[in-house]
TORKOL-4160 file (C-alpha; in steps of 0.2 Angstrom, whole numbers, padded with zeros to 4 digits, m for minus):
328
<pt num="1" X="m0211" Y="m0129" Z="m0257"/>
<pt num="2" X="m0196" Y="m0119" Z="m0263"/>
<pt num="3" X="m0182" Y="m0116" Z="m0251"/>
<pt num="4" X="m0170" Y="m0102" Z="m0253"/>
<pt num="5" X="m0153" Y="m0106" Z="m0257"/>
<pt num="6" X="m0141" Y="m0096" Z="m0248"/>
<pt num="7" X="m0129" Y="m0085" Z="m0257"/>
<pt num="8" X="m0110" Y="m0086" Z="m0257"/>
<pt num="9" X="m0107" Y="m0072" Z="m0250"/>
<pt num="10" X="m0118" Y="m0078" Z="m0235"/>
<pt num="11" X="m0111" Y="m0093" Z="m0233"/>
<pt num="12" X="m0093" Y="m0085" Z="m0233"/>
<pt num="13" X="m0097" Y="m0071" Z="m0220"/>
<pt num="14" X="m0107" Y="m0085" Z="m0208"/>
<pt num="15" X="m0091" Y="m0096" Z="m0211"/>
<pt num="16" X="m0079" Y="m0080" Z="m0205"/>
<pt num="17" X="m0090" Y="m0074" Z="m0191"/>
<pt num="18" X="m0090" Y="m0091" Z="m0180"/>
<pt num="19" X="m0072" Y="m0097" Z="m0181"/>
<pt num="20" X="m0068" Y="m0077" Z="m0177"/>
<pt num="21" X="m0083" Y="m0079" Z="m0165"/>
<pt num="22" X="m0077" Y="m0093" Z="m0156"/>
<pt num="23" X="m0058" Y="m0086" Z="m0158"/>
<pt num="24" X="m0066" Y="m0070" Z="m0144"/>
<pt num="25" X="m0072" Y="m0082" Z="m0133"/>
<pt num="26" X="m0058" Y="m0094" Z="m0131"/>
<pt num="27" X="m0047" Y="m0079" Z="m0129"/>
<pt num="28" X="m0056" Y="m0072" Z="m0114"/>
<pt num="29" X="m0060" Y="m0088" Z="m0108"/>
<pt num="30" X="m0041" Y="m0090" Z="m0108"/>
<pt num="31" X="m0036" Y="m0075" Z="m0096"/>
<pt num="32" X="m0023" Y="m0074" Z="m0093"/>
<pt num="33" X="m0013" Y="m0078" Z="m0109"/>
<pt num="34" X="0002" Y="m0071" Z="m0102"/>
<pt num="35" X="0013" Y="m0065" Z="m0090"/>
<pt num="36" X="0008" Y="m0049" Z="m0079"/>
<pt num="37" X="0017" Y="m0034" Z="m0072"/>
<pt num="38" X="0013" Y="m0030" Z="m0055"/>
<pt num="39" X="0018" Y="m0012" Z="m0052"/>
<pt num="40" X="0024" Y="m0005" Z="m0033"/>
<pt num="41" X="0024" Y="0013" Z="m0030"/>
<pt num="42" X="0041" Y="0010" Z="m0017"/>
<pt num="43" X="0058" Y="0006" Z="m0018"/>
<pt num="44" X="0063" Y="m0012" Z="m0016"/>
<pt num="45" X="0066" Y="m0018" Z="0003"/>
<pt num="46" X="0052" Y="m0008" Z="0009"/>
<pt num="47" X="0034" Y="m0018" Z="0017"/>
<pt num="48" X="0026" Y="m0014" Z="0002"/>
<pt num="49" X="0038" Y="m0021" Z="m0010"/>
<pt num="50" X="0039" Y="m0036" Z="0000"/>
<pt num="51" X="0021" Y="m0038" Z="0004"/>
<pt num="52" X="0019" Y="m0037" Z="m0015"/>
<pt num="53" X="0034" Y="m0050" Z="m0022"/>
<pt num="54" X="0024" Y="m0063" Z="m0008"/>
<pt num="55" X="0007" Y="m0061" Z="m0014"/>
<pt num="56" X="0014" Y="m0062" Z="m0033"/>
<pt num="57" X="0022" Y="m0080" Z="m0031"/>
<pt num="58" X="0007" Y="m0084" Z="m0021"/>
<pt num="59" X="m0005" Y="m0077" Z="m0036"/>
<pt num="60" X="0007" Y="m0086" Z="m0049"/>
<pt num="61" X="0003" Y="m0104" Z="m0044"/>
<pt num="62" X="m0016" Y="m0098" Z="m0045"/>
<pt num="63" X="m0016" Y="m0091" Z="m0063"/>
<pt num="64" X="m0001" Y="m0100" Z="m0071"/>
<pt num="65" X="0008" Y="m0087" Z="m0079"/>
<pt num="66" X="0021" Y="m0075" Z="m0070"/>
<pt num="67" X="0018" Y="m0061" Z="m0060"/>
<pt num="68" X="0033" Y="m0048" Z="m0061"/>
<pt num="69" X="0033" Y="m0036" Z="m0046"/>
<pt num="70" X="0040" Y="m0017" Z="m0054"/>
<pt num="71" X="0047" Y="m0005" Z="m0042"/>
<pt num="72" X="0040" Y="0013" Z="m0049"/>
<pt num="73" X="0047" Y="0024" Z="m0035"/>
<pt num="74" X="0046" Y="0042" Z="m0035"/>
<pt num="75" X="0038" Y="0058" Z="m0030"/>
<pt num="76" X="0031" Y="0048" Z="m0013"/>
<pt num="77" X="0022" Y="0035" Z="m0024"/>
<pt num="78" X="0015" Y="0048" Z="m0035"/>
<pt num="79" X="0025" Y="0040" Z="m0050"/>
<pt num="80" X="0019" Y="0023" Z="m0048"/>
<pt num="81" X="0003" Y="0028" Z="m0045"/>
<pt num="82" X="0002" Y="0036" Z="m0063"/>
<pt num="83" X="0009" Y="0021" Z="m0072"/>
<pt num="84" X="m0003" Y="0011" Z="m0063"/>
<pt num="85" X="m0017" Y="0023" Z="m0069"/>
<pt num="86" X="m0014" Y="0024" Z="m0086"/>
<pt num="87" X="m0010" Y="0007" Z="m0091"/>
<pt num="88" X="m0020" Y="m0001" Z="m0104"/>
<pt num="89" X="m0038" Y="m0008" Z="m0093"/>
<pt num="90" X="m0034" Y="m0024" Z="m0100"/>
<pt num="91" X="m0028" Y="m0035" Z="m0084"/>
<pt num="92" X="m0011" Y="m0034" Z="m0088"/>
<pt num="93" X="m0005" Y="m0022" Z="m0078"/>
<pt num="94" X="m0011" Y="m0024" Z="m0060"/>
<pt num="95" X="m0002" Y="m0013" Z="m0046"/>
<pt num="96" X="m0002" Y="m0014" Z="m0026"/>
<pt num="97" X="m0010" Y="0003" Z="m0023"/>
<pt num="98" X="m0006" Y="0012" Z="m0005"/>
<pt num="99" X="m0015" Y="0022" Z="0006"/>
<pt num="100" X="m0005" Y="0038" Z="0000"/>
<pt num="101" X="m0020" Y="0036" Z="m0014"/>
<pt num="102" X="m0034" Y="0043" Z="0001"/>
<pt num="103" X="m0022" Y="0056" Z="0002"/>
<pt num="104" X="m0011" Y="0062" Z="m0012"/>
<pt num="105" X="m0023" Y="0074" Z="m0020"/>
<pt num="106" X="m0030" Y="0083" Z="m0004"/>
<pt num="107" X="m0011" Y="0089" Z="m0004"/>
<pt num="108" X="m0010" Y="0094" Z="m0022"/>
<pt num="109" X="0004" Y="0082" Z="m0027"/>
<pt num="110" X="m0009" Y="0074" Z="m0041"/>
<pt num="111" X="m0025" Y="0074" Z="m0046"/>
<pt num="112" X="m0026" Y="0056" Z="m0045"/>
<pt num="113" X="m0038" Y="0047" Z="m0032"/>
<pt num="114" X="m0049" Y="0033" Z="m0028"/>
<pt num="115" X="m0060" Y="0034" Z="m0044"/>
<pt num="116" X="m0046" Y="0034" Z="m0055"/>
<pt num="117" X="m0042" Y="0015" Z="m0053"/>
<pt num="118" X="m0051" Y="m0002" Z="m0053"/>
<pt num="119" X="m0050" Y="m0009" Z="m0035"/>
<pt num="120" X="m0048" Y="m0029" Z="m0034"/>
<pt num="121" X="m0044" Y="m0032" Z="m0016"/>
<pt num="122" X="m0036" Y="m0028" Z="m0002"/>
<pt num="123" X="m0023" Y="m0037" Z="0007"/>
<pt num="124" X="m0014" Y="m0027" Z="0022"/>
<pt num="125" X="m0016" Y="m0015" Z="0033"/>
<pt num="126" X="m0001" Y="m0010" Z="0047"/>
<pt num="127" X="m0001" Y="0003" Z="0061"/>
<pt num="128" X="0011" Y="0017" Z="0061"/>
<pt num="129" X="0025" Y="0013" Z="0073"/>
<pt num="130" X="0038" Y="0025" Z="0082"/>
<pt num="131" X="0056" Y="0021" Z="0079"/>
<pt num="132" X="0073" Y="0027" Z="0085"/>
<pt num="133" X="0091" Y="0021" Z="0084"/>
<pt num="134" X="0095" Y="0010" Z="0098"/>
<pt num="135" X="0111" Y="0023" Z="0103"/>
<pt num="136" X="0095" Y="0035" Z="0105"/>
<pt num="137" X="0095" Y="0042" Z="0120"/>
<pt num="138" X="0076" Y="0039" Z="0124"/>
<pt num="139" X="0069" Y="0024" Z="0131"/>
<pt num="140" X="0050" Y="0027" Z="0130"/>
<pt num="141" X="0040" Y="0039" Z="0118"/>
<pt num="142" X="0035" Y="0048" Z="0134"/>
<pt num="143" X="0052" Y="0055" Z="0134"/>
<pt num="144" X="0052" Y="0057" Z="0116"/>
<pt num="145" X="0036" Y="0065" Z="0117"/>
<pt num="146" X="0044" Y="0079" Z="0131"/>
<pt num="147" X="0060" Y="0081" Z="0122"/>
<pt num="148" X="0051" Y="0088" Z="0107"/>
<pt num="149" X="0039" Y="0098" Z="0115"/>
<pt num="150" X="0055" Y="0104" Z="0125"/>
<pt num="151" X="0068" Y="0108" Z="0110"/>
<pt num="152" X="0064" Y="0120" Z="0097"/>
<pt num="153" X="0056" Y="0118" Z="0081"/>
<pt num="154" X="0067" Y="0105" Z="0068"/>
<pt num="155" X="0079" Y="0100" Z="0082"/>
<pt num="156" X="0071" Y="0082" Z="0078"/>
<pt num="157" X="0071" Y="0076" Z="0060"/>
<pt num="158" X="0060" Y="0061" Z="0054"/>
<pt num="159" X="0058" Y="0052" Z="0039"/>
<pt num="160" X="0050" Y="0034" Z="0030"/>
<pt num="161" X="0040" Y="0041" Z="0017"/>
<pt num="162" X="0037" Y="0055" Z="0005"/>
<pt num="163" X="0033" Y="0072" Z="0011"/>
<pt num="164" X="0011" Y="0070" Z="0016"/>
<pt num="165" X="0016" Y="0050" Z="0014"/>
<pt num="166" X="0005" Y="0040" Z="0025"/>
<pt num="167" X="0021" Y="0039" Z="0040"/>
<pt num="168" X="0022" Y="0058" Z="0040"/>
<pt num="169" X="0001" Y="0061" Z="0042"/>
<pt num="170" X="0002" Y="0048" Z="0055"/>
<pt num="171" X="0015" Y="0055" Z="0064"/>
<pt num="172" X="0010" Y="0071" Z="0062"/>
<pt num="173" X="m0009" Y="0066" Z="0069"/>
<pt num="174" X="0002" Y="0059" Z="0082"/>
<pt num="175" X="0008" Y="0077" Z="0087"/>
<pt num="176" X="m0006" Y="0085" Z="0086"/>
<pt num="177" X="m0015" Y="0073" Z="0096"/>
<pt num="178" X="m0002" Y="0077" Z="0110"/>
<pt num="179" X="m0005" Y="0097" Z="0107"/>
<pt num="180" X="0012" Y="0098" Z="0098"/>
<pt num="181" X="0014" Y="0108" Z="0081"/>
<pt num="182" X="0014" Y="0093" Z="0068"/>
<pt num="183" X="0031" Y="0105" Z="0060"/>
<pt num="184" X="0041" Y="0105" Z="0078"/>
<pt num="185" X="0049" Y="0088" Z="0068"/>
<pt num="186" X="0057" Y="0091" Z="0051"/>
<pt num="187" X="0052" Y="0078" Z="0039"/>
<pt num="188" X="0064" Y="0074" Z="0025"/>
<pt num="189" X="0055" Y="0064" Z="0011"/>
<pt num="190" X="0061" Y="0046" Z="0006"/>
<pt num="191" X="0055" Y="0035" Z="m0005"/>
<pt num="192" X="0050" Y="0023" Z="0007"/>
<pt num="193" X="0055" Y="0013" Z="0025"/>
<pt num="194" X="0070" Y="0005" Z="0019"/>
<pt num="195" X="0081" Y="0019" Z="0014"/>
<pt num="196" X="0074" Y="0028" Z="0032"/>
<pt num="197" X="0081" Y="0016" Z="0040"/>
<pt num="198" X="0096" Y="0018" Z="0033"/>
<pt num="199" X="0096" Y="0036" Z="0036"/>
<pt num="200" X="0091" Y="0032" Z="0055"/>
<pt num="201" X="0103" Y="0022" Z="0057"/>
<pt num="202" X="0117" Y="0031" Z="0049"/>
<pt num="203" X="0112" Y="0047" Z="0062"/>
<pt num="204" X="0103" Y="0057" Z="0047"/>
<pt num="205" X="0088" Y="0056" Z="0057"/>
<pt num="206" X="0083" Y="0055" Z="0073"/>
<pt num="207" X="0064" Y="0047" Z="0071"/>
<pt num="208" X="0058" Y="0036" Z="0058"/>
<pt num="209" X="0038" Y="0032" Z="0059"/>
<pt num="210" X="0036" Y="0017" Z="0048"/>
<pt num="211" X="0026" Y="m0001" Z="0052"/>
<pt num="212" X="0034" Y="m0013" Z="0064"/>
<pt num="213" X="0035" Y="m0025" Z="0052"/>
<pt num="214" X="0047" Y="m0012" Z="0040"/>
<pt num="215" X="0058" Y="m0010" Z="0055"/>
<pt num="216" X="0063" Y="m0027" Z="0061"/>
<pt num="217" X="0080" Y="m0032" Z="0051"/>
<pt num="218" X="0087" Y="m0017" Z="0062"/>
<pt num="219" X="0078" Y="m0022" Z="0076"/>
<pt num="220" X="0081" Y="m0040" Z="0076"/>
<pt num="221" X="0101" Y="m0033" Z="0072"/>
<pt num="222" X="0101" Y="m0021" Z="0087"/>
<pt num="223" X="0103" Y="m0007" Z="0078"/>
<pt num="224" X="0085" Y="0001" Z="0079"/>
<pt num="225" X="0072" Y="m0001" Z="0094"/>
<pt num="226" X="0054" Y="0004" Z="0094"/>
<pt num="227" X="0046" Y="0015" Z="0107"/>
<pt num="228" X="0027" Y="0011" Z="0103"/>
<pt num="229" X="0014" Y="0006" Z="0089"/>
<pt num="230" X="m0001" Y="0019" Z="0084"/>
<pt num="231" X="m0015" Y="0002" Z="0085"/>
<pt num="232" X="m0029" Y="m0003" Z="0098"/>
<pt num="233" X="m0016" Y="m0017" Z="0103"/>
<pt num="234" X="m0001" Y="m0024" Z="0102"/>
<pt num="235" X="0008" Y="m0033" Z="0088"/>
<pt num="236" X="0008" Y="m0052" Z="0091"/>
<pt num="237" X="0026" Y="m0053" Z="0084"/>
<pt num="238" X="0031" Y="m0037" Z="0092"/>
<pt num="239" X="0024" Y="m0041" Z="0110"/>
<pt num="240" X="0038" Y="m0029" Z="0119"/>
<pt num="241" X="0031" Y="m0013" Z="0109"/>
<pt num="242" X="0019" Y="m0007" Z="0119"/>
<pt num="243" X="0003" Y="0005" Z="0111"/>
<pt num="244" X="0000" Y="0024" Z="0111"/>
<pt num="245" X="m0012" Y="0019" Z="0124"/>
<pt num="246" X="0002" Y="0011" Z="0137"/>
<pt num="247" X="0015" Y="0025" Z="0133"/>
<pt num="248" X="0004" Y="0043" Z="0133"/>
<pt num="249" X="m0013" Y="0037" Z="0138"/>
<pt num="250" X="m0018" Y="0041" Z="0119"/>
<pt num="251" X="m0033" Y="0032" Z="0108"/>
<pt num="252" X="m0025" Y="0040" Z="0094"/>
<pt num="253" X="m0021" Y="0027" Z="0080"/>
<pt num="254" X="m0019" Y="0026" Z="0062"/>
<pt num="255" X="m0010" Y="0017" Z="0047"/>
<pt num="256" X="m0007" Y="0010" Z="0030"/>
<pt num="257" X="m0017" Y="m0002" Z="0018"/>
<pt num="258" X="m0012" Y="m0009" Z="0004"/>
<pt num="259" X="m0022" Y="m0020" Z="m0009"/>
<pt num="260" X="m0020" Y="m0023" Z="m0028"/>
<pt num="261" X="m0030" Y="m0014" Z="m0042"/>
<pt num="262" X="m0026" Y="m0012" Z="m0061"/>
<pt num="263" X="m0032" Y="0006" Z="m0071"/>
<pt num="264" X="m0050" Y="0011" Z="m0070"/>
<pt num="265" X="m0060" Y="0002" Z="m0085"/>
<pt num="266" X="m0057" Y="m0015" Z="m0081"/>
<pt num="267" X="m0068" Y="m0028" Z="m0089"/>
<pt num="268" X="m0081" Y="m0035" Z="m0075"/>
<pt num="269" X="m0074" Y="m0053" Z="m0078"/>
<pt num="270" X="m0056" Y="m0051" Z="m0077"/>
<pt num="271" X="m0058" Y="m0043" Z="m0061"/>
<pt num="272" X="m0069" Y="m0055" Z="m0055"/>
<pt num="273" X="m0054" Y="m0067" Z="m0061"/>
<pt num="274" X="m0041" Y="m0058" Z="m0050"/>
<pt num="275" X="m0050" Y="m0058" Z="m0036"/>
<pt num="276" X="m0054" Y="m0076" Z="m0034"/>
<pt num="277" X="m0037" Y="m0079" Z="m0039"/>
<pt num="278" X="m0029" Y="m0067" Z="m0025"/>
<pt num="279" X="m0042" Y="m0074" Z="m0011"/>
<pt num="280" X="m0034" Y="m0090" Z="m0014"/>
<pt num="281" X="m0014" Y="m0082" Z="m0016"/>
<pt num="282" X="m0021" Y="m0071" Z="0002"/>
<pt num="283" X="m0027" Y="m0088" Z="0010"/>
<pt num="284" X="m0012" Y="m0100" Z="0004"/>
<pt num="285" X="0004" Y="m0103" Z="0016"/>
<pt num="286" X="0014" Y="m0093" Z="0007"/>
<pt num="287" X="0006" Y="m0078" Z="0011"/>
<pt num="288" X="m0001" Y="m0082" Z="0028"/>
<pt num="289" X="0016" Y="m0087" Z="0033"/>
<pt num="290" X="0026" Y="m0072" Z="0028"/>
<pt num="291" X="0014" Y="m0059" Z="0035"/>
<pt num="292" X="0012" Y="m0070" Z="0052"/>
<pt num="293" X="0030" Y="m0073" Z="0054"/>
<pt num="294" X="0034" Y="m0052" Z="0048"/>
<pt num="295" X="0021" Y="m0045" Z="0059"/>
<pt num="296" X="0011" Y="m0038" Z="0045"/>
<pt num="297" X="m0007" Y="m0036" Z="0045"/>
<pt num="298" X="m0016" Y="m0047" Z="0034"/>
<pt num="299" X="m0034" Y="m0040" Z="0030"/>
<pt num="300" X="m0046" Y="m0046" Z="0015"/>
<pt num="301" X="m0058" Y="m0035" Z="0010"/>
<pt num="302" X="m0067" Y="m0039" Z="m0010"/>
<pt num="303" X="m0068" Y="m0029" Z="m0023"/>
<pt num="304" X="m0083" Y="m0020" Z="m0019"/>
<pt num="305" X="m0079" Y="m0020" Z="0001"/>
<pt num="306" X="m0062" Y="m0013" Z="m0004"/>
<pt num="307" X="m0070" Y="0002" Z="m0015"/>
<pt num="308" X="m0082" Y="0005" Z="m0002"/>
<pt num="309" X="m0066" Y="0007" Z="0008"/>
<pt num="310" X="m0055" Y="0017" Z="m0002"/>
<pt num="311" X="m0070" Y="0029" Z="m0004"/>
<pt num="312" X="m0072" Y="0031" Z="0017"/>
<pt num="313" X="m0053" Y="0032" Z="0018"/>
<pt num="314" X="m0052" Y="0046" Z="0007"/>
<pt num="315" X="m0065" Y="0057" Z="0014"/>
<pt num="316" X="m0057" Y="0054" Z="0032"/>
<pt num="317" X="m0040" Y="0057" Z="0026"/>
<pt num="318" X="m0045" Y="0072" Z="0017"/>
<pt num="319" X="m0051" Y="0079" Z="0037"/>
<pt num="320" X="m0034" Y="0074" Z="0043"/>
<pt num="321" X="m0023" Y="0084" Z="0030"/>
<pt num="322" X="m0034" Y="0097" Z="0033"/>
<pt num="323" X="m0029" Y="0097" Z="0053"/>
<pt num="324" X="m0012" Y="0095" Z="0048"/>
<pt num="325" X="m0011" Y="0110" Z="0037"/>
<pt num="326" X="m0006" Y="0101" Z="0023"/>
<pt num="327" X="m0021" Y="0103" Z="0014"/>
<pt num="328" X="m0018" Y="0111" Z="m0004"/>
């Protein structure tokens, strides 16, 4: 019986092939290799910054290699947004995406939206809240609510997020719900909570409508006070701020989520990575303490319950900037 020797060249390429081979597969066996940028779409300070910089330590510890949280603020998250968008698909560059994503391109600000990033999971979700200085004259958002309707149009001004941000859309739904023109309040754009409550706080403006959470440092410094909380109930942490429901016998609620995605294009298994990694970072102390202790909503959702989400989400928001009449 002959047997057919195999060439040199054959040999050579089968020699090449599995160490290169097994080279591939160590290396995506090995994600992550190195550290990862975390982009947030808000200026440092804000809840979304700080919800992100918690979940990161907490996703360190699960995937050994560092997580560096990016503020990319501008244009009411719109820059961030892109960053995140068109970074490299290679789960590097993750980002904590906003709820400004549902609505962003019904406004005509981008053409970004849901489809345009790889969802991994989502994390938070918080009411709207209502917030004035604590030298404002009103004591309840009844009296706010009459004083508006009362003074003519841009007598109040609000702020707390980009122009069409997720703060303005609530508190314009708010307005409307209450049969009030949503532009009887100026807004004047921020680039997030933080600086609003600077600006509240400063006498710039009168009405900042961020989360609870966002608000606390001044309220815990008796320098802001909240008249109310846009949810079905109230904030454990916050048990003095009563709902829309209480105040203006309103079921009118809305507010922010927040979860991690990377750029549309992700490879199956890296995600898959993420996400068992950030179930764990969402579940550990770290995270569980901060958000309980801070008053945010912790809310899990997977990546595909999280897509299904952000698909929802958009179509709704789309039918409240249409009411609004910020619809482009």
């Amino acid at each position: 019986m002959m047997f057919k020797t195999p060439t040199l060249k054959r040999i050579t390429l089968s020699a090449l092939i599995l160490p290169l081979s097994l080279s591939a597969l160590h290396a995506h066996a090995a994600y992550p290799e190195r550290p990862i940028q975390m982009i947030v779409p808000w200026a440092a300070g804000g809840g979304t910054d700080s919800i992100a910089r918690t979940i990161a330590v907490a996703l360190e510890q699960e995937l050994g290699q560092p997580v560096n949280v990016v503020n990319r603020a501008g244009g009411g998250s719109v820059v961030g947004h892109t960053v995140l968008a068109n970074a490299a698909p290679d789960g590097y560059t993750i980002g904590m995406m906003t709820g400004e994503i549902s609505m962003m391109h019904w406004q005509g600000l981008t053409a970004l939206d849901y489809a345009d990033f790889t969802p991994i999971a989502q994390v938070n979700y918080d009411y709207a809240g209502v917030q004035v200085s604590a030298e404002s004259p009103y004591a309840s958002l009844g009296e706010l609510i009459e004083a508006i309707r009362s003074q003519p149009e841009g007598t109040f001004k609000a702020s707390g997020v980009g122009q069409g941000g997720i703060w303005h859309v609530a508190f314009g739904g708010m307005l409307v719900d209450q049969e009030i023109d949503p532009r009887a309040v100026r807004w004047i754009p921020s680039e997030g909570a933080a600086p609003a409550m600077v600006d509240l706080v400063a006498g710039g403006i009168d009405i900042a409508p961020t989360s609870v959470p966002e608000a606390r440092a001044m309220i815990d410094a008796g320098r802001v006070k909240s008249l109310a909380i846009m949810a079905p109930e109230r904030n454990p942490v916050f048990l003095d701020v009563p709902t829309l429901k209480e105040e203006i016998n309103s079921n009118y609620t809305l507010g922010e989520w927040r979860g991690i995605g990377g750029p549309a294009g992700m490879d199956e298994e890296v995600v898959a990575t993420l996400e068992a990694a950030l179930e764990n970072a969402f579940e550990s102390d770290i995270y569980q303490d901060f958000m309980r202790q801070q008053g945010f909503g912790a809310v899990w959702r997977d990546s595909a319950d999280f897509a299904d989400f952000m698909q929802e989400t958009d179509a709704l928001m789309g039918n409240v900037v249409e009411n609004l009449g910020l619809k482009r």
